[in-house]
C-alpha positions as CSV (number, residue, x, y, z in Angstrom):
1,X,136.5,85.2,154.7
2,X,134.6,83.1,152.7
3,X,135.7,80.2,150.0
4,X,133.2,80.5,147.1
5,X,134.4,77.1,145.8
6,X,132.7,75.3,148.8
7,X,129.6,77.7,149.6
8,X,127.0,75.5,148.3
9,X,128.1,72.7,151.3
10,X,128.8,74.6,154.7
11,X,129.8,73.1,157.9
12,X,129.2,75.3,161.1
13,X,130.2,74.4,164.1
14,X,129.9,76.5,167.1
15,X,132.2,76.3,170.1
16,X,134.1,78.7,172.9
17,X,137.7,79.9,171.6
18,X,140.6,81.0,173.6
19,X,141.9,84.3,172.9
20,X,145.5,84.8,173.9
21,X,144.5,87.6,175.9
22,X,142.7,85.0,178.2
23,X,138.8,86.2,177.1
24,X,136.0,82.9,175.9
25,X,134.8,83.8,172.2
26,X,131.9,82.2,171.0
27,X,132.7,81.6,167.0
28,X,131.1,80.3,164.3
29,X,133.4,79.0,161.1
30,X,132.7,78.1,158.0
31,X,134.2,76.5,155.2
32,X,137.6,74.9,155.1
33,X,139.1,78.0,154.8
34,X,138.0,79.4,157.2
35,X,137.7,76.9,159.5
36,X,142.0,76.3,159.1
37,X,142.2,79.9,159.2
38,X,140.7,79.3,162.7
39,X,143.4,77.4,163.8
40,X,146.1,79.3,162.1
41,X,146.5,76.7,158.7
42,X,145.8,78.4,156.1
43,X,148.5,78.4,153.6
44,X,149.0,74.8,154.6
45,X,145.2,74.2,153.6
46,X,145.6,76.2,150.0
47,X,148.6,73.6,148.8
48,X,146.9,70.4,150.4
49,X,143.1,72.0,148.7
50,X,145.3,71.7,145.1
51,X,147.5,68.8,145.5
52,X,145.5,66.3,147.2
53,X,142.2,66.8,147.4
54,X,141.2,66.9,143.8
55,X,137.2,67.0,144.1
56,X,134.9,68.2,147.0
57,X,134.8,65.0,148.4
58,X,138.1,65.0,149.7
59,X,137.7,68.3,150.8
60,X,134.5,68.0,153.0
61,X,137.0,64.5,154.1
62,X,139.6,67.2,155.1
63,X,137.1,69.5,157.1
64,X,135.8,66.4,158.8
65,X,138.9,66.3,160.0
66,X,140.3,69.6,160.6
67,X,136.6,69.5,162.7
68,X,137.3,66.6,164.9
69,X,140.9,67.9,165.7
70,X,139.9,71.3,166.5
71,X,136.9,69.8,168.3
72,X,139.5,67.5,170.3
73,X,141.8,70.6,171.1
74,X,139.4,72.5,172.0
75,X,137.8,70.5,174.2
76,X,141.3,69.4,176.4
77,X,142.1,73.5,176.4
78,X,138.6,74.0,178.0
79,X,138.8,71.1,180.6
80,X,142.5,71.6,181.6
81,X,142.0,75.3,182.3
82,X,142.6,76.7,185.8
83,X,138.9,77.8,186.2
84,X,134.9,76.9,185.9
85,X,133.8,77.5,182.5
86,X,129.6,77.5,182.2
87,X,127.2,77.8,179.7
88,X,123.5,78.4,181.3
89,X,120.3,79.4,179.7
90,X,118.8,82.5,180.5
91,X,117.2,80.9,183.7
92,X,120.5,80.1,184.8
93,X,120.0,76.4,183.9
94,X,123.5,75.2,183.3
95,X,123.9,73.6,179.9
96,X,127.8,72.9,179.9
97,X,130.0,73.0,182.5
98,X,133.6,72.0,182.4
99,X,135.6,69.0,184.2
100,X,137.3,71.6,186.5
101,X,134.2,72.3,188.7
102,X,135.3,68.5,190.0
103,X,138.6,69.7,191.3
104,X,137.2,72.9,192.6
105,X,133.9,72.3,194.1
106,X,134.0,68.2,194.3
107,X,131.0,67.7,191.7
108,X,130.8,65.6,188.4
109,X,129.7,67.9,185.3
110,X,127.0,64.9,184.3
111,X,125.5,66.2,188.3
112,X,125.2,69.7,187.7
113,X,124.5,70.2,183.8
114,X,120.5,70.6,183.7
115,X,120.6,71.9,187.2
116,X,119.9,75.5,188.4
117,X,123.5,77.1,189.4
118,X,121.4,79.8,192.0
119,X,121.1,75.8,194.2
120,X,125.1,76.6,194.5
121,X,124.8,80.1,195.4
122,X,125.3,80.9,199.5
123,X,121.6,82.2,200.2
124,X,122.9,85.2,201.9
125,X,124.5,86.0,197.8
126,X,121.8,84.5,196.1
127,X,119.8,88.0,196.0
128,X,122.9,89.8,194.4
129,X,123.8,87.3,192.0
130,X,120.3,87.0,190.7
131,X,120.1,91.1,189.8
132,X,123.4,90.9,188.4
133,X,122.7,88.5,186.2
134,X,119.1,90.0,185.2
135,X,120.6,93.3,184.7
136,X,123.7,91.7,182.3
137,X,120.4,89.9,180.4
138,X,118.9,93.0,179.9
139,X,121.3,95.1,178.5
140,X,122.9,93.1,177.1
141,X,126.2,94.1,179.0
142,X,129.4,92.2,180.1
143,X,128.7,91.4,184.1
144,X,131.5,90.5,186.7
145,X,130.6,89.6,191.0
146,X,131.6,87.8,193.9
147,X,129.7,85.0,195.9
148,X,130.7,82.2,197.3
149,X,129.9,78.7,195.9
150,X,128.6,75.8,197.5
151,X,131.3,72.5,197.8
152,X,129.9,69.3,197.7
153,X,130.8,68.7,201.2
154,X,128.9,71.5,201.8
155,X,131.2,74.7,202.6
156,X,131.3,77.5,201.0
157,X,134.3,78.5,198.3
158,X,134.8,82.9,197.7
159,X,134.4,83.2,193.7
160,X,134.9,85.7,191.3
161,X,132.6,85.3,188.0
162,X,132.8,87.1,184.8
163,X,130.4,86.8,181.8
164,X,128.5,88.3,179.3
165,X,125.9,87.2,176.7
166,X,126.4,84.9,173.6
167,X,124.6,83.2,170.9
168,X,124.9,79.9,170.5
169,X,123.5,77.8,167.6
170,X,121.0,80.5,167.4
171,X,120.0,80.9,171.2
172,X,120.9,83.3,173.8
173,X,123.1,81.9,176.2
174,X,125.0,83.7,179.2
175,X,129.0,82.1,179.1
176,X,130.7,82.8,182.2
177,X,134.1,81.9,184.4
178,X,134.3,81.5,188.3
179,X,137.6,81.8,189.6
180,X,138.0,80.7,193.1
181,X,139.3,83.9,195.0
182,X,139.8,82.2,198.9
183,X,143.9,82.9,199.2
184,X,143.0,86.8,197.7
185,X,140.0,87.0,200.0
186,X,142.3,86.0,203.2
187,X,144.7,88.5,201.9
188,X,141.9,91.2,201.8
189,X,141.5,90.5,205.5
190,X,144.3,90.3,206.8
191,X,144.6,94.0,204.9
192,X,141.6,95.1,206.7
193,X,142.5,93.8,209.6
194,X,146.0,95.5,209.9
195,X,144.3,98.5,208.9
196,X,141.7,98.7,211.8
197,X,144.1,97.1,214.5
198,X,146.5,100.1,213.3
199,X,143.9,102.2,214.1
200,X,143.1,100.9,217.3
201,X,146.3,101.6,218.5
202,X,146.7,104.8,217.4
203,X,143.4,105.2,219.6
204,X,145.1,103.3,222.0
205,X,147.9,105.9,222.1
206,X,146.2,108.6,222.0
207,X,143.4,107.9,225.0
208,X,146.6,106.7,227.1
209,X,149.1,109.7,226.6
210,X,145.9,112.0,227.1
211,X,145.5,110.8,230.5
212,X,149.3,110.9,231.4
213,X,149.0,114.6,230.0
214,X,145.8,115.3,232.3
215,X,147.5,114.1,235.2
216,X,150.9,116.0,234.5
217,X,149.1,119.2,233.6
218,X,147.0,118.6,237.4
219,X,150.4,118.3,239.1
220,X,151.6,121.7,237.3
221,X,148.8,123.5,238.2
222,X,149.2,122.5,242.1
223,X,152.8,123.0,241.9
224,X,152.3,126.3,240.3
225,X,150.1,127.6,243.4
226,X,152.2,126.1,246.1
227,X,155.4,128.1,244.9
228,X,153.1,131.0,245.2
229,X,152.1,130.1,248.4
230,X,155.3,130.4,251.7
231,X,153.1,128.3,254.0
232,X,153.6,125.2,251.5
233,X,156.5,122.6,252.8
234,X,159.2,121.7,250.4
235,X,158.3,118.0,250.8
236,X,155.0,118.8,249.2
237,X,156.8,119.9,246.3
238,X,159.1,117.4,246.2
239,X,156.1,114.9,245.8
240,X,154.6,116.5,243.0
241,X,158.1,116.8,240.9
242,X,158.2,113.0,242.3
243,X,155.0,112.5,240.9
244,X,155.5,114.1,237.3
245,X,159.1,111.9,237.0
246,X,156.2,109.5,237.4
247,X,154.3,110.1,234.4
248,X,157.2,110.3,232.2
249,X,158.2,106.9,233.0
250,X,154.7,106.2,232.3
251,X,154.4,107.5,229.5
252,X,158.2,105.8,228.3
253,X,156.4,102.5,229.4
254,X,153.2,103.6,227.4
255,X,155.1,102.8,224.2
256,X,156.4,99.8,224.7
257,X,153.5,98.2,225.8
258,X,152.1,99.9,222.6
259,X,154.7,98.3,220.7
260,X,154.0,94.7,222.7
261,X,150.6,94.7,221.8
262,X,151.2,94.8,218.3
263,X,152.8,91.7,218.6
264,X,150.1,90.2,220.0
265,X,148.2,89.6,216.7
266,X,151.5,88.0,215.5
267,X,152.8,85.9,218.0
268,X,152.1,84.3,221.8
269,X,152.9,86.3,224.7
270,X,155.0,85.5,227.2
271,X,153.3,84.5,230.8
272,X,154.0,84.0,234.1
273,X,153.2,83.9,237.7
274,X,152.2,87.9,238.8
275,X,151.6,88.4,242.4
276,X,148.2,90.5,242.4
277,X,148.8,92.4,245.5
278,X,151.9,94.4,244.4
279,X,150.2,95.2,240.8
280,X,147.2,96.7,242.6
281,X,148.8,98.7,244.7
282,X,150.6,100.2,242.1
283,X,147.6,100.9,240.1
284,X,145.5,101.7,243.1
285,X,148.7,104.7,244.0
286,X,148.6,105.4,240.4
287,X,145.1,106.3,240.1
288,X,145.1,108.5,243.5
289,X,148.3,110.5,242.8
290,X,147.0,111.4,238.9
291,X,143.5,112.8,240.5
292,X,144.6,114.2,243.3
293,X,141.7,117.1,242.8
294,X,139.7,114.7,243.3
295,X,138.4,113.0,246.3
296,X,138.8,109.0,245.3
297,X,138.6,106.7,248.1
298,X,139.4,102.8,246.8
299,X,138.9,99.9,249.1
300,X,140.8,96.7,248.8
301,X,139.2,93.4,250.0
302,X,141.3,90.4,249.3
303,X,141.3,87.0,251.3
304,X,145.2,86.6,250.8
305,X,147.8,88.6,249.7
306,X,149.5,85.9,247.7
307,X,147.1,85.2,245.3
308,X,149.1,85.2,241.7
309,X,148.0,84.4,238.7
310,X,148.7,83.4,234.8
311,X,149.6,87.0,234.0
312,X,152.6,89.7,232.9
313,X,153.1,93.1,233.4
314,X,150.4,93.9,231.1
315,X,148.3,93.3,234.2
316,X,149.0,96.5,235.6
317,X,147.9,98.4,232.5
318,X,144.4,96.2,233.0
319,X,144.1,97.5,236.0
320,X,144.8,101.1,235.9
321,X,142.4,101.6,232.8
322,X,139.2,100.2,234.7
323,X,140.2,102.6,237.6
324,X,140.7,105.5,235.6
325,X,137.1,105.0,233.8
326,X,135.7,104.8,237.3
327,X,136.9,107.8,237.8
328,X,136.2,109.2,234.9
329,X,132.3,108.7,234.7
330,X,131.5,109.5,238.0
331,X,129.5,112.6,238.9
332,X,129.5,112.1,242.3
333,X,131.9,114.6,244.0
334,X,133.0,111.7,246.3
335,X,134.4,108.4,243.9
336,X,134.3,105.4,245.9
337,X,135.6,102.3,244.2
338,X,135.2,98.7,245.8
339,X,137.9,96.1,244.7
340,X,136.8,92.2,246.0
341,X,139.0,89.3,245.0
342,X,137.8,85.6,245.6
343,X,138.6,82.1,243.5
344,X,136.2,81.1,241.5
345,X,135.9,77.8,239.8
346,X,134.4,76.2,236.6
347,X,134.5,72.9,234.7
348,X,137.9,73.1,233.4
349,X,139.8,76.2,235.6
350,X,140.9,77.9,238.5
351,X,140.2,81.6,238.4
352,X,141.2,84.5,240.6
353,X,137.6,86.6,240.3
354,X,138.6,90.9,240.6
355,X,135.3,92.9,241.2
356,X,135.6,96.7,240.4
357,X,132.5,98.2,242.1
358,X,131.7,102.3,241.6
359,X,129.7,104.9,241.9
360,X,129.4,106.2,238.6
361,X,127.2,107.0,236.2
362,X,126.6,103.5,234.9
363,X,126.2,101.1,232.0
364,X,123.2,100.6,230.1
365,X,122.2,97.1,228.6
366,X,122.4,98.1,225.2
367,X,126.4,99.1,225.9
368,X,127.5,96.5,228.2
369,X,129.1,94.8,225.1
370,X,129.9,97.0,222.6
371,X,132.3,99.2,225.3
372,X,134.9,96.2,225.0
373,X,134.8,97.0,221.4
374,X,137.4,98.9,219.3
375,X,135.9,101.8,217.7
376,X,133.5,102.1,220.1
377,X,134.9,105.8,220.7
378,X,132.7,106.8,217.5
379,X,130.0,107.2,220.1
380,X,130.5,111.3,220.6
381,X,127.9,110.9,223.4
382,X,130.5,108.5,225.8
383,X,134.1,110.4,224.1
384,X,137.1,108.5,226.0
385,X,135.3,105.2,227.0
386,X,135.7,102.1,225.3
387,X,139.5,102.6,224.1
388,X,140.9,101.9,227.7
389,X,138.5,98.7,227.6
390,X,139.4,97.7,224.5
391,X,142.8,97.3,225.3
392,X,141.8,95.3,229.0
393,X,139.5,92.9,226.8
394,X,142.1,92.6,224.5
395,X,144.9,92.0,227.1
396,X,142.4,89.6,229.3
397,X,141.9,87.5,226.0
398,X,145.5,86.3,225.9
399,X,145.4,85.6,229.6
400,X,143.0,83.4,228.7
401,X,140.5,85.4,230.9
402,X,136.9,86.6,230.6
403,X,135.7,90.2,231.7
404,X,132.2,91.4,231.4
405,X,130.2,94.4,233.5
406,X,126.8,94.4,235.1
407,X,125.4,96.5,237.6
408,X,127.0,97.5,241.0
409,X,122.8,97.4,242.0
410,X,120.9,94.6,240.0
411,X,118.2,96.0,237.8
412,X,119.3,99.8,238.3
413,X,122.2,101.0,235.7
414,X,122.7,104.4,237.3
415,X,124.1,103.6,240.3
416,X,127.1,102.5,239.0
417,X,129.2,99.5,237.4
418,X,130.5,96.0,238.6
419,X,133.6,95.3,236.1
420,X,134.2,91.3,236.5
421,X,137.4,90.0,235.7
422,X,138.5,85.9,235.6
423,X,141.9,85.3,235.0
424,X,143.4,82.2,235.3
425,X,145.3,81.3,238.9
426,X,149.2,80.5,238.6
427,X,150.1,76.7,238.7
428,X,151.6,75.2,242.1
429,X,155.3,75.0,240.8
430,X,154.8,78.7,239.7
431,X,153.5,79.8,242.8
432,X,156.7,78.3,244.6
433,X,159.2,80.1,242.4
434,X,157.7,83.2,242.6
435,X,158.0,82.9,246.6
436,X,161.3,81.9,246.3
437,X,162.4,84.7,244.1
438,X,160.3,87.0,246.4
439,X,162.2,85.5,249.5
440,X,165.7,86.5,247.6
441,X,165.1,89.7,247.0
């Protein structure tokens, strides 16, 4: 609306406004009406127009201020809100910026205004950011992206910017907010994150219970044939129903060391001293009774049978999956498997060293990593692998252990795998109690 009384003198001012619905308009007033109309006075400013302002000098005295207090108001809404305000040029030359970017990013305004704002764009989003805001200048269109800003300590801060285009005192400008996103950014990953690691163990499950089914559905078929056959002794039979009561309390301890692992992302693991030589030997009869259609020879070299180490009974689940994919990539009709154990030794620890030598069909270089990786099953080509190591990698890791492969013969991939383990030994005191308790019992 416009006062015709005062049209001949006109004061513009141009300046961002707050909407209450939280958006930056770029408005233009005019005139004391409408400039009080602005800021929600205007039947105030129709009784003070006729009783005390009698000629247009007192009214351009009332505009002046009505300007400097809207100005003022303005101007400590703009600074005390919660996020960057900027006004750049079309080159991204920032022309205004408020005082928040000190509390956010560390830097004065009077530092960055007459600066480019791509020098506090991450490189990696600098790309992006630049064809967002060319394709916003183009069309003419409202524009809204994330990249991560520069501090002045030099680290990186996860924004969210929206913006569009604006005219101000008769030149395109682009008016935009950054909101610093870090807290909803570390949500978003620790969403991701649950979602792949519940993933993984539904892998996990899955690639576990199939082999406890594969072994039970071996022992059925043998069982099935010697009840056929009168030459068979009962005590043969009496090992295979032994052997399937086996599985099923493998499969019962399957889930909860499903369900520990879980825990794992979420809280520390409890540890102890583990005897080696007990949990091998149950892996090592493990492995032979579930292929028993297969000839699998596994030789044991250790130096001492007391060896134990910083461990749980996790251990045995470590084990048992690097036998089983020894087995199961091996085309050779006779599986040998090689188990050395020595101490090894580095700047800071004491390491029992495990190495699982086959037969198989090998590793190549470009895989030797990525096997340990979850998801690595996507692979259609190697089906099955790489879930079972997932979960030793995973397992070794809150040991405090390493585990890598290379090959059995260096240079040639094919003639089978060398799976390393380090895991770190038991301490003295720890060693005593778990004689003791062995002594006991």
């Amino acid at each position: 609306m416009v006062c015709r009384a005062f049209c001949k003198k006109k004061y513009f001012l141009n300046h961002p406004i707050f909407h209450f619905c939280g958006k930056i308009h770029i408005c233009q007033a005019f005139c004391v009406y409408s400039i009080l109309k602005l800021i929600g006075n205007c039947e105030k400013a129709s009784r003070k127009g006729q009783k005390d302002y009698k000629n247009e000098k007192g009214v351009l005295k009332m505009v002046d201020d009505e300007l400097e207090h809207f100005k003022e108001r303005n101007s400590f809404l703009i600074n005390n809100f919660l996020d960057v305000i900027i006004e750049m040029e079309l080159d991204g030359t920032i022309a205004y910026i408020n005082s928040r970017i000190l509390d956010l990013f560390g830097y004065d305004p009077e530092d960055v205004i007459g600066t480019s704002s791509f020098n506090f764009v991450h490189p990696e989003d600098r790309v992006n950011v630049e064809k967002g805001m060319t394709e916003a200048i183009k069309n003419r269109q409202f524009f809204s992206m994330d990249f991560r800003v520069k501090h002045k300590e030099g680290y990186y801060i996860p924004v969210h910017s929206k913006g569009s285009m604006s005219r101000l005192e008769g030149n395109l400008r682009i008016v935009t907010v950054l909101r610093e996103v870090t807290e909803l950014k570390e949500v978003e990953a620790k969403l991701k994150e649950a979602f792949e690691r519940e993933n993984f163990y539904k892998d996990l499950f899955t690639h576990d219970i199939n082999n406890i089914l594969q072994i039970i559905q071996s022992s059925m078929s043998l069982l099935t044939l010697f009840q056929n056959n009168p030459e068979v002794q009962q005590e043969e039979i009496r090992d295979i129903i032994k052997l399937l009561n086996g599985q099923v309390v493998r499969g019962s301890r399957l889930v909860s060391n499903v369900r520990r692992l879980s825990e794992l992302e979420t809280q520390e693991i409890s540890l102890g001293s583990t005897r080696i030589s007990e949990v091998l030997e149950n892996a090592i009869k493990f492995v032979q009774e579930g292929y028993q259609e297969k000839e699998v020879t596994i030789h044991l070299d250790t130096p001492n049978k007391d060896i134990t180490v910083q461990a749980n009974d996790l251990l045995q689940d470590v084990f048992e999956n690097i036998l089983i994919n020894a087995v199961k990539y091996t085309n050779d009709p006779l599986i040998n498997i090689d188990i050395y154990i020595s101490e090894e030794r580095d700047l800071e620890k004491k390491y029992c060293k495990f190495q699982f030598m086959d037969n198989g069909i090998g590793i190549p270089d470009s895989r030797k990593e990525i096997i340990f990786q979850e998801g690595n099953r996507k692979d259609k080509s190697v089906k099955g692998m790489g879930i079972g190591l997932s979960l030793v990698k995973k397992i070794i890791e809150r040991y405090d252990g390493k585990i890598w492969v290379e090959d059995r013969i260096q240079g040639d991939y094919s003639k089978g795998s060398n799976f390393i383990v380090l895991i770190p030994l038991a301490k003295s005191k720890e060693i005593e109690e778990v004689s003791r308790r062995q002594d006991l019992s």
